[in-house]
Backbone bond lengths (Angstrom), bond angles and torsions (degrees), N, CA, C in turn:
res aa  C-N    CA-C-N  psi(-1)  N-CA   C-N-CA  omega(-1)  CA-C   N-CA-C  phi
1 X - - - 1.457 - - 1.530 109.25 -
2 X 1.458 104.44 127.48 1.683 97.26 173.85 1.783 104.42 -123.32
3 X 1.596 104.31 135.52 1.298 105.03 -170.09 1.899 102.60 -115.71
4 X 1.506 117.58 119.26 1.670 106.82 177.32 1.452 94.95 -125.88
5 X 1.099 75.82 116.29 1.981 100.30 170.35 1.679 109.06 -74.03
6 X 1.315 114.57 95.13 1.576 126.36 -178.69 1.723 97.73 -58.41
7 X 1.143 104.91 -67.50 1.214 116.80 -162.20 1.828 140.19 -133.28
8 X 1.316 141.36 87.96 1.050 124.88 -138.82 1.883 93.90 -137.22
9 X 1.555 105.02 130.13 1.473 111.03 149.28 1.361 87.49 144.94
10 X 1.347 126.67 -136.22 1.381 145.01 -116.41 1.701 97.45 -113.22
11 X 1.259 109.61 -65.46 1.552 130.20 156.83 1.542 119.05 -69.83
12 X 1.198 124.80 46.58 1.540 118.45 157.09 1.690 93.86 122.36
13 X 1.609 100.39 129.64 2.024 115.00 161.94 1.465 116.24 -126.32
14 X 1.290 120.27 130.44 1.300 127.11 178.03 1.364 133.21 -133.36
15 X 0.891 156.79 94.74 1.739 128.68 -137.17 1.682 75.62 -142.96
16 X 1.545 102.40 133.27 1.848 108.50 153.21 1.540 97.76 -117.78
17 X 1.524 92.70 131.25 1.851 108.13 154.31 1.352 107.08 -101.93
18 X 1.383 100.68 159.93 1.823 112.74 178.94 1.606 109.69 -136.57
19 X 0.908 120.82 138.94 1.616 129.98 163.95 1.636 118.99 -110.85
20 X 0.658 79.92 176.87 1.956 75.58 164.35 1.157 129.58 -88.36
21 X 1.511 109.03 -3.49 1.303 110.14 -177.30 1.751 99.65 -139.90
22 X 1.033 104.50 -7.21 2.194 120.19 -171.52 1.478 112.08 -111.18
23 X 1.142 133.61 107.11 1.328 94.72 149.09 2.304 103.15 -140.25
24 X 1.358 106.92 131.35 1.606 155.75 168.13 1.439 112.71 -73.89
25 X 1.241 94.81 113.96 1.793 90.27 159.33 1.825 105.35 -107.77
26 X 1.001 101.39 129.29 1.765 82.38 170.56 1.730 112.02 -103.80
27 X 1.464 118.70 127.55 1.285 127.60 -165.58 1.471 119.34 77.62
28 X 1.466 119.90 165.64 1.027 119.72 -163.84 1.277 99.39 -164.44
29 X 1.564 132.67 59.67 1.002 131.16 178.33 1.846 133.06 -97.60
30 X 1.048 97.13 7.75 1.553 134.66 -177.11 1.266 86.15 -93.63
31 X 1.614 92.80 174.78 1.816 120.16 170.57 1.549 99.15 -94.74
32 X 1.296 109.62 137.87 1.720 115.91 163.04 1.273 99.64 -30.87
33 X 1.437 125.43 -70.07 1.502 133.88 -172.48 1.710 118.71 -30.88
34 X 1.719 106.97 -47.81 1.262 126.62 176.30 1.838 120.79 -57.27
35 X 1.586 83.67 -42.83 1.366 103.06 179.05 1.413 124.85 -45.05
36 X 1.925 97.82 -70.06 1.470 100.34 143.99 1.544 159.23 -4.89
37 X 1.460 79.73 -87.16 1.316 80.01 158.10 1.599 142.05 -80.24
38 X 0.964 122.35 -1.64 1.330 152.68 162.48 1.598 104.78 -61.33
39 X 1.262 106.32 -60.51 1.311 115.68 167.59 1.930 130.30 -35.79
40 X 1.652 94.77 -61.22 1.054 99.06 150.12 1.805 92.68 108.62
41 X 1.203 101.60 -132.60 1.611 120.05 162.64 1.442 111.15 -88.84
42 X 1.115 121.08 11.15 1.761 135.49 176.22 1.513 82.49 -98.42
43 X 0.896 154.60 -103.88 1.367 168.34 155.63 1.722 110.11 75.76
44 X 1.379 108.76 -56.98 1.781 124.55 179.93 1.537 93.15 -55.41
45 X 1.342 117.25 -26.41 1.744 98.13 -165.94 1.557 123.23 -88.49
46 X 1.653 97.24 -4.91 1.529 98.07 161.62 1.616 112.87 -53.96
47 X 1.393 109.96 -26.29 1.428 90.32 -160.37 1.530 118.65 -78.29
48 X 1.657 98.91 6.05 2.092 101.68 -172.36 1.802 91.73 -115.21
49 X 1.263 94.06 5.41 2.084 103.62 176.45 2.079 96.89 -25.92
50 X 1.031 109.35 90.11 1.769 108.24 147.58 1.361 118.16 -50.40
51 X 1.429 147.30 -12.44 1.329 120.36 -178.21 1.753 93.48 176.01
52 X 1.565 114.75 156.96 1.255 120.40 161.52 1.410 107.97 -119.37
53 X 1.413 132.88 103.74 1.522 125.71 -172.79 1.623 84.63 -78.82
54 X 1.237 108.50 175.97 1.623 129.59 -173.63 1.349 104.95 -176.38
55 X 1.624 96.83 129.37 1.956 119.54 -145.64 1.273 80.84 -101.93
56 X 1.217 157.05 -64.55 1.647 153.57 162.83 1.150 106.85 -155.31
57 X 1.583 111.82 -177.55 1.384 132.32 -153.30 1.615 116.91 -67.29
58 X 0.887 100.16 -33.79 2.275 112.22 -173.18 1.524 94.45 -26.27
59 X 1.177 93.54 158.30 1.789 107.38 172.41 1.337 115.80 -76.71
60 X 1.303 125.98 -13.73 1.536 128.43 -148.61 2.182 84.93 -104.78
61 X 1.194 111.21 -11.73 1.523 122.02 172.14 1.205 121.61 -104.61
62 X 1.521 128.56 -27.26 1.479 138.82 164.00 1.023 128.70 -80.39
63 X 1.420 111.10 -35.91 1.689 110.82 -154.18 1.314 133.96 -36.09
64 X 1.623 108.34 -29.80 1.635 137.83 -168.32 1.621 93.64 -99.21
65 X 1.615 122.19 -19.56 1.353 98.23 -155.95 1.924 134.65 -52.92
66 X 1.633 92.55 -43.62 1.419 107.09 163.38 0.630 127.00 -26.83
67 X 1.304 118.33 -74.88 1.866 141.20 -162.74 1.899 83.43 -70.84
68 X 1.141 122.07 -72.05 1.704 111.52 -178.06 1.550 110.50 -13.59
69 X 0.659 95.82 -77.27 1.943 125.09 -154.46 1.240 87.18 -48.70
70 X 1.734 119.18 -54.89 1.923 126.99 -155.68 1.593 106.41 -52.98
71 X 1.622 85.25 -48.30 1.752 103.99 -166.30 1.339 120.39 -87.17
72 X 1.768 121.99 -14.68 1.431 122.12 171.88 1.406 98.72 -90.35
73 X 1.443 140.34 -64.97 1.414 157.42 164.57 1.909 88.44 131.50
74 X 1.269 115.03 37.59 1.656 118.01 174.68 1.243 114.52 -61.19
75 X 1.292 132.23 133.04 1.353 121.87 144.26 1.513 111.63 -55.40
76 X 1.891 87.22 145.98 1.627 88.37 177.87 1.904 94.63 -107.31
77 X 1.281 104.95 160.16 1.760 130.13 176.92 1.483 121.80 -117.16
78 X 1.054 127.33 75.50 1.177 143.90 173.71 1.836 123.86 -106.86
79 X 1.636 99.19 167.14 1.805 97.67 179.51 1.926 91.39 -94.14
80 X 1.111 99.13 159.81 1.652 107.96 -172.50 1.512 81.42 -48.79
81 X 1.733 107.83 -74.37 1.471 114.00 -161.42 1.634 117.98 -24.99
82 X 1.717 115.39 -40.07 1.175 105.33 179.63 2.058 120.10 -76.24
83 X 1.493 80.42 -29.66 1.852 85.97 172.38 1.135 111.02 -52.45
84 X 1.602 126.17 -48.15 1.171 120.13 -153.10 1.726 109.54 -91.01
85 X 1.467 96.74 -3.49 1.477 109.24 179.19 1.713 107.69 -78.12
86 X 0.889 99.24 -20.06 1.719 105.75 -179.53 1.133 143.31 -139.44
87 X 1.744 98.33 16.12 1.565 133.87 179.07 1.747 95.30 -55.04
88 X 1.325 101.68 -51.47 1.535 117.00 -147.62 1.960 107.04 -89.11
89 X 1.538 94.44 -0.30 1.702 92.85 -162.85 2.030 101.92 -121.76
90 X 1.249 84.23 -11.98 1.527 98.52 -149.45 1.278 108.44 -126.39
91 X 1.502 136.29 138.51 2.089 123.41 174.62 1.160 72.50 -92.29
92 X 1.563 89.08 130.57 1.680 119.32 150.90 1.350 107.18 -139.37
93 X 1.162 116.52 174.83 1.507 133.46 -172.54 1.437 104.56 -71.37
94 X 1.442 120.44 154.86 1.273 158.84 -172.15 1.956 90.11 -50.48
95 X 1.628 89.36 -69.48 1.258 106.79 -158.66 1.283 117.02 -121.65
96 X 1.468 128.81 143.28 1.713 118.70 -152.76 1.866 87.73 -153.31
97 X 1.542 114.48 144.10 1.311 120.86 -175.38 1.700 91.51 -87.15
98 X 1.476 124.01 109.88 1.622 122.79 153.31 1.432 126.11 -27.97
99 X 1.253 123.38 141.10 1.272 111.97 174.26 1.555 116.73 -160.88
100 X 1.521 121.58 121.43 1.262 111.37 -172.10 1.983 112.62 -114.96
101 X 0.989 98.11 146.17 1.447 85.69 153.03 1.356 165.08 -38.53
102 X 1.740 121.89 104.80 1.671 108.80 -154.61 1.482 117.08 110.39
103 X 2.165 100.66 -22.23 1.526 105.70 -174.52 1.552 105.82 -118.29
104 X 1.323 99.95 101.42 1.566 107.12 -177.82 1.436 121.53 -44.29
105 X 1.383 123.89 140.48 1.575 139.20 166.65 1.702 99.20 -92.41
106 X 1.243 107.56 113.10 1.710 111.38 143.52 1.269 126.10 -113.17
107 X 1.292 88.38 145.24 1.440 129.95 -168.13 1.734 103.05 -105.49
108 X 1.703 94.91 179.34 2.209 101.36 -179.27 1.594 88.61 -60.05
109 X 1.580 116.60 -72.30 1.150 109.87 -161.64 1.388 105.82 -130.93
110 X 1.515 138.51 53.79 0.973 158.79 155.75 1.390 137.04 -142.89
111 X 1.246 112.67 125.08 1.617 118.74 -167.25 1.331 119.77 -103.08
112 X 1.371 131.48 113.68 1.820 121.60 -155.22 1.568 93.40 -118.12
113 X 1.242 110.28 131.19 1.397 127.17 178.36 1.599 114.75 -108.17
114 X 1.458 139.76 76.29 1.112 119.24 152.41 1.228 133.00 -7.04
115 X 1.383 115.54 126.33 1.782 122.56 152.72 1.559 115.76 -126.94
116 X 1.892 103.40 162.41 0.958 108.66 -157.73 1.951 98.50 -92.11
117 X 1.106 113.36 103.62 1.892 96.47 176.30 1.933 104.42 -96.07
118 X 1.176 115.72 -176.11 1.237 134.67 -167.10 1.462 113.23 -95.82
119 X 1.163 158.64 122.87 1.626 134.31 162.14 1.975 81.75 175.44
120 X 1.597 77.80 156.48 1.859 91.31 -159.34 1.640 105.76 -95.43
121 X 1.531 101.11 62.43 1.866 119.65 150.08 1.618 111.73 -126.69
122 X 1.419 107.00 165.02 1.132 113.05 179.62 1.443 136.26 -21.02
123 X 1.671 110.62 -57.53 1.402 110.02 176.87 1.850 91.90 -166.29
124 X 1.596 103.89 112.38 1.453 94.17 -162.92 1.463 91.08 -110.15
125 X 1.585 125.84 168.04 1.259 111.38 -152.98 1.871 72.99 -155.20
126 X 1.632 101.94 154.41 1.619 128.96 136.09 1.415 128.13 -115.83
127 X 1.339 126.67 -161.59 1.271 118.82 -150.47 1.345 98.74 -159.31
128 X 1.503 113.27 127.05 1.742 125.24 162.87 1.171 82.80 -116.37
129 X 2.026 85.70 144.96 1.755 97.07 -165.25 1.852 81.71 -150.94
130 X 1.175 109.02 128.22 1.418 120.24 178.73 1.720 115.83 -137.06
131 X 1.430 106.20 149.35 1.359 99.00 148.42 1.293 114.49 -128.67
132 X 1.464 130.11 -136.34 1.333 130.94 -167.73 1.603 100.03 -80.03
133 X 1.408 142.28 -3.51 1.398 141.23 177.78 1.120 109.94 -111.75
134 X 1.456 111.17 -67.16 1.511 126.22 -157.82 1.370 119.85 -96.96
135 X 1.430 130.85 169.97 1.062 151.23 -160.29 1.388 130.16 -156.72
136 X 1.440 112.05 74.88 1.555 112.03 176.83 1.263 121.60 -107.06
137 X 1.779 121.20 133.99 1.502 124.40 170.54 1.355 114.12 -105.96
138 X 1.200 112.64 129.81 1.699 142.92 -165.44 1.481 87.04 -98.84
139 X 1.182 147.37 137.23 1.405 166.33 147.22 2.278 116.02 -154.15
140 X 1.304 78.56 114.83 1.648 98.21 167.09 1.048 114.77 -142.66
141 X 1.715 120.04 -171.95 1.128 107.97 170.63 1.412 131.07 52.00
142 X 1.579 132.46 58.30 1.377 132.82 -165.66 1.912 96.42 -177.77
143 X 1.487 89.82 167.30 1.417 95.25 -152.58 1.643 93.06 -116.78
144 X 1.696 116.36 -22.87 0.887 115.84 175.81 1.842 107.44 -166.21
145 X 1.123 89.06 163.24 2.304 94.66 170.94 1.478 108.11 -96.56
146 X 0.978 132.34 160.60 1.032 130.91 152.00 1.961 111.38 -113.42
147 X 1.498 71.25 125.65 1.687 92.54 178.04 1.885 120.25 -49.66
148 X 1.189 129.22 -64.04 1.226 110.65 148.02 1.698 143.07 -27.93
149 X 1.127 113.61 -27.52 1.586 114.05 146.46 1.339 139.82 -102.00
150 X 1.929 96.83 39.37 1.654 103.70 -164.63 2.028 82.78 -71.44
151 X 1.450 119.48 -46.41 1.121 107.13 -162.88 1.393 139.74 -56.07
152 X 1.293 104.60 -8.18 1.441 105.49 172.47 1.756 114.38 -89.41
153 X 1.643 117.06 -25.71 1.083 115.53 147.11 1.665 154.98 -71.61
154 X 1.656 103.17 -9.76 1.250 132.48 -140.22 2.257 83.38 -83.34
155 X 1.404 110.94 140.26 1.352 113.48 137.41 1.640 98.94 90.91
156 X 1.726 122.23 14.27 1.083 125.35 -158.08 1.539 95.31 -84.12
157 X 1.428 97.66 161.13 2.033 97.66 168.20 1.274 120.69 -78.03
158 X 1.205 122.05 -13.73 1.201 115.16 167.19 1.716 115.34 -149.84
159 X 1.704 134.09 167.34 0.846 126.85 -145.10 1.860 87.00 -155.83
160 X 1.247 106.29 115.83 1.375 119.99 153.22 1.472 129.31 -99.23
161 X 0.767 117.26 51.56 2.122 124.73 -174.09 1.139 114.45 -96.48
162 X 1.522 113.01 171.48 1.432 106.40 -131.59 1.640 76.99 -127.01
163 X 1.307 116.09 139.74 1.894 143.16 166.08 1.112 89.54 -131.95
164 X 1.719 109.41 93.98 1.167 115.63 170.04 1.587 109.52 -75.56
165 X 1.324 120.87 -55.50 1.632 137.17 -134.61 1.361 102.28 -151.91
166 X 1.841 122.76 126.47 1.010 106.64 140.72 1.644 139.32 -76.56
167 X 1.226 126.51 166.10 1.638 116.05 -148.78 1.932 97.77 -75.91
168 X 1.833 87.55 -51.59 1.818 87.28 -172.32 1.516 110.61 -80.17
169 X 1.680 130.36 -2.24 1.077 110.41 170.10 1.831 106.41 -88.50
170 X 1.276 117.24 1.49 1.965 120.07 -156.51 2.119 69.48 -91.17
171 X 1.268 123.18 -68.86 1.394 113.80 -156.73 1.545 128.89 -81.49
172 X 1.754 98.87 2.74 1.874 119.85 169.57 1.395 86.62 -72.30
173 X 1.441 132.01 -44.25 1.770 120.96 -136.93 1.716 84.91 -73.31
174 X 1.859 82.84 -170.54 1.437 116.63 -171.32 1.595 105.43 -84.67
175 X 1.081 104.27 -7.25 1.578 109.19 -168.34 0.904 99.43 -57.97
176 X 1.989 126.39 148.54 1.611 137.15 141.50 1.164 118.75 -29.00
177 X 1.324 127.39 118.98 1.776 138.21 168.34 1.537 104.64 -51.45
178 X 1.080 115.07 9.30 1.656 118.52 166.63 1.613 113.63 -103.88
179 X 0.818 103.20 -17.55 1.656 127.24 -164.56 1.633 101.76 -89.84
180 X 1.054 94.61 -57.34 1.457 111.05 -172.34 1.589 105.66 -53.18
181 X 1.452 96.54 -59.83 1.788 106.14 -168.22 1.509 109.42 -70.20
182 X 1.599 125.21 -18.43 1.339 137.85 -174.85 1.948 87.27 -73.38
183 X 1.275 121.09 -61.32 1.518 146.67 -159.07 2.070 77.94 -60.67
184 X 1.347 134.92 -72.59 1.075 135.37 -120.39 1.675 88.27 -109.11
185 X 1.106 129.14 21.22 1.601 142.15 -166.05 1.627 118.91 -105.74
186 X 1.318 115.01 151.63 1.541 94.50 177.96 1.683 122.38 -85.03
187 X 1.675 102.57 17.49 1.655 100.59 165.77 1.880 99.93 -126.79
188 X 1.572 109.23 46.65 1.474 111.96 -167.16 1.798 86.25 -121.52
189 X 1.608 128.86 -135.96 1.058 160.91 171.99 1.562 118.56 -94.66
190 X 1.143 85.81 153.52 1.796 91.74 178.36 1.617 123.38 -93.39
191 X 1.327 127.05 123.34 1.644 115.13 -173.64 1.491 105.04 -53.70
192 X 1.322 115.73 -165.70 1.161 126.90 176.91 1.490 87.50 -103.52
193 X 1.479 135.25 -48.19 1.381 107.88 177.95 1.356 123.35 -71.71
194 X 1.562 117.67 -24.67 1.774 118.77 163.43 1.928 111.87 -41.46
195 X 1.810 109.63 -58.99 1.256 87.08 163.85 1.411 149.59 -113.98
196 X 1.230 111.62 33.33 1.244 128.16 140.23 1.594 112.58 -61.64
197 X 1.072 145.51 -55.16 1.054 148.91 -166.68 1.926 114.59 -55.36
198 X 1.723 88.73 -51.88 1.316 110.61 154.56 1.142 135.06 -34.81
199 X 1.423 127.11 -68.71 1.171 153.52 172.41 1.509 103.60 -43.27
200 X 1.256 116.78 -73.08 1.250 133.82 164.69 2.249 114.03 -6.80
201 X 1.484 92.69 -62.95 1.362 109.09 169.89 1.367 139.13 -84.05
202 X 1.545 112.35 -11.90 1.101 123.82 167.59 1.995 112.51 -103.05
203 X 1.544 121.80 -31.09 1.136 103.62 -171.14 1.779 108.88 -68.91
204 X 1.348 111.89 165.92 1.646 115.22 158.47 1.501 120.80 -166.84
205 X 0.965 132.25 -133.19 1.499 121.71 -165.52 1.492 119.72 -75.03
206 X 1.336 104.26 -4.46 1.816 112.74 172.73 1.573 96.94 -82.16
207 X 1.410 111.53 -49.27 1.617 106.84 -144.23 1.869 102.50 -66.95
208 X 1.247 99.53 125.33 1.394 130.88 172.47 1.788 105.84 -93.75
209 X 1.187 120.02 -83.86 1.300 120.49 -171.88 1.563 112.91 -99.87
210 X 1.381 100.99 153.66 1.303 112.15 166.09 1.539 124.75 -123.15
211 X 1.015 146.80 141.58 1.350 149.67 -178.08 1.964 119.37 -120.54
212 X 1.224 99.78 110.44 1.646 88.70 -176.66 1.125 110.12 -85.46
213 X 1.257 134.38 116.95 1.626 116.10 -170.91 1.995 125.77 -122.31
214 X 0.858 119.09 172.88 1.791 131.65 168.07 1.865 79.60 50.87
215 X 1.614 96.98 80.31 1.566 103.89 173.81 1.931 91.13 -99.43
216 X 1.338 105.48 165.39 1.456 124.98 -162.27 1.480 72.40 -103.14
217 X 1.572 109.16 145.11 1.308 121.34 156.95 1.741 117.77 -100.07
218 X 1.564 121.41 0.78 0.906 109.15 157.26 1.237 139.79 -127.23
219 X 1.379 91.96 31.46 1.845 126.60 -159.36 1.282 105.21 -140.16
220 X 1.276 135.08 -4.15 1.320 138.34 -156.97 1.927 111.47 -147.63
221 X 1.208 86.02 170.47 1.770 99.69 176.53 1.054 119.18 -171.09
222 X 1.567 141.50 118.32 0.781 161.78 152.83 2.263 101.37 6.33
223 X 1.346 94.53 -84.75 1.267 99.51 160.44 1.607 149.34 -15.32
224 X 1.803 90.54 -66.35 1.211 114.75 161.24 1.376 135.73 -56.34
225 X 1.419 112.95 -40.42 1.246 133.66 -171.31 1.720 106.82 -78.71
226 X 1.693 109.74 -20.75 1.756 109.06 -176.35 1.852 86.01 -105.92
227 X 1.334 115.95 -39.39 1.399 89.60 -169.66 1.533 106.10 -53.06
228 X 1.133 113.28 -56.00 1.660 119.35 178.55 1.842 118.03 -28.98
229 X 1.089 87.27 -42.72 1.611 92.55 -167.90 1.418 97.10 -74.70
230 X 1.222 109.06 -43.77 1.624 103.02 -176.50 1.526 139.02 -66.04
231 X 1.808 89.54 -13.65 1.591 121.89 179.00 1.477 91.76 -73.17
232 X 1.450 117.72 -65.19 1.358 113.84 -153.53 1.565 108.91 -90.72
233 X 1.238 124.37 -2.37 1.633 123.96 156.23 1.098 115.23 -62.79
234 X 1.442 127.93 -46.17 1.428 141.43 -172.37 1.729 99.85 -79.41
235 X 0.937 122.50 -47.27 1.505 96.46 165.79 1.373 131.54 -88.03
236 X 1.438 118.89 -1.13 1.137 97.81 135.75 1.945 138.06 -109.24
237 X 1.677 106.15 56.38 1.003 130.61 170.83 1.488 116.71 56.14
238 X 1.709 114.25 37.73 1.033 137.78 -171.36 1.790 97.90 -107.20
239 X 1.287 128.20 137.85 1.280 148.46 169.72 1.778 124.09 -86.55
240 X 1.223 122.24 55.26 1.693 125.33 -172.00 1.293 97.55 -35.20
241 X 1.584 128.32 -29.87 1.088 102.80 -161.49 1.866 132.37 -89.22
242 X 1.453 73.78 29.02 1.715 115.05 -163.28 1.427 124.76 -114.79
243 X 1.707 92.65 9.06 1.673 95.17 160.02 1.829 84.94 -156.85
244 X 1.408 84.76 178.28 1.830 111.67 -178.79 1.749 110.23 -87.80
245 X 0.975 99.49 106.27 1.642 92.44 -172.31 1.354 108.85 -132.03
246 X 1.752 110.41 125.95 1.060 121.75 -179.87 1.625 118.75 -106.20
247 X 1.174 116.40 169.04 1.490 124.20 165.26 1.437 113.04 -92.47
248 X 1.213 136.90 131.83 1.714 137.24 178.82 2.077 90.31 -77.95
249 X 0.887 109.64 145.37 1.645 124.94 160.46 1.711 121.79 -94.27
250 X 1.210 123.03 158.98 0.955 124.67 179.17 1.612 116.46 -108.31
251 X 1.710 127.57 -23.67 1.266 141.39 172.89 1.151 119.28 -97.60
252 X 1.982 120.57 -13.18 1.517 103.22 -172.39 1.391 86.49 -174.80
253 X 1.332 109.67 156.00 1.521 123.81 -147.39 1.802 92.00 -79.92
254 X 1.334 105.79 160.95 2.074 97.56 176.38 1.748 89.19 -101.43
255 X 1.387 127.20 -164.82 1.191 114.13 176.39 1.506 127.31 -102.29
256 X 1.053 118.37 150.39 1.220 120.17 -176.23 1.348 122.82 -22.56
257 X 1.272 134.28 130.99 1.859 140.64 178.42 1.678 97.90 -95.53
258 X 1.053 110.06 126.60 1.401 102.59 172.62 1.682 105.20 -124.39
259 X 1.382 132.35 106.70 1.304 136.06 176.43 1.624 96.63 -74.94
């Protein structure tokens, strides 16, 4: 499985996975154009794209979707709630495959499991995505986990989660005190110590990589977001230096993860 995160944070999310026989972009918040090129010399393989999942409605997840869909001829994968959230705002396709949480998508050789995350749209969703080896969980966009469904996430090989914000740089900024508490809420984003903390309880003897992802560019830092993690791994007697851990970008793809 190879996973390249085009695009991740505040201003635009894009992630393509590939299989040998699959390949998914989930979101489309970029320009087709961006996509592209982002892509790179990957680029020709939009055109056999199996599916566009879509985590909910926000612009920073759509923006590209149109133009996607026009120019691959993809089915798109969405919850009604999010279709119908953007039927009316947005060109989208005629026709869209439903999809809820808990009810697996198969694929040739990939199996996609909806989950339910937290954040204040219709019905916002992440993604366990497996094949016959591997095991990656896609989570952004959410305000919180719930601990009773660590087990269906728990022990994966790899980990896409979201360090949105640090806490004292989200309430130093200029931002509206409405903004903030919407951002710092359990239907807002995740701190960098919320998922660190996370991580903490779900990784184990599978997890290889980690991915910090949909970082705030004016709430966040590169820096901040690993020192943090490394603070709160180590107390809870966790070793960072014991997996591959990247930062997601917001202007240009990081490089390909290949599990």
């Amino acid at each position: 499985m190879e996973i390249t995160i085009l695009a991740s944070g505040s201003k635009g999310n894009a992630t393509f996975i590939r299989t040998e026989h699959t390949s998914l972009l989930i979101d489309a918040g970029v320009t087709y154009r961006q996509i592209k090129l982002r892509m790179q010399e990957k680029s020709p393989m939009l055109q056999n794209l199996d599916g566009v999942l879509l985590t909910h409605e926000h612009s920073d997840h759509t923006k590209g979707l149109y133009q996607t869909i026009k120019n691959t001829n993809a089915p798109l994968y969405t919850s009604k709630e999010t279709y119908s959230a953007i039927k009316n705002t947005l060109l989208v396709p005629h026709e869209y495959v439903p999809i809820i949480a808990d009810r697996s998508l198969m694929f040739s050789d990939l199996i996609i499991t909806p989950i339910k995350t937290s954040h204040d749209v219709a019905y916002s969703l992440g993604f366990i995505i497996q094949n016959a080896t591997k095991r990656l969980v896609y989570i952004t966009d959410t305000g919180f986990l719930q601990e009773d469904e660590f087990h269906k996430i728990e022990n994966a090989d790899a980990y896409i989660m979201e360090a949105n914000y640090d806490v004292a740089m989200l309430f130093d900024s200029p931002r509206p005190y409405y903004l903030k508490k919407r951002i710092d809420s359990v239907k807002g984003h995740l701190s960098n110590a919320d998922s660190a903390y996370y991580l903490t309880q779900l990784i184990g003897e599978n997890t290889k990589t980690i991915v910090l992802a949909h970082p705030s560019q004016e709430c966040n830092t590169e820096s901040c977001a690993l020192n943090t993690l490394h603070d709160v791994f180590k107390a809870y007697d966790k070793n960072p230096d014991n997996y591959d851990i990247h930062i997601a970008k917001q202007h240009e793809p990081i490089p390909t993860i290949k599990l």
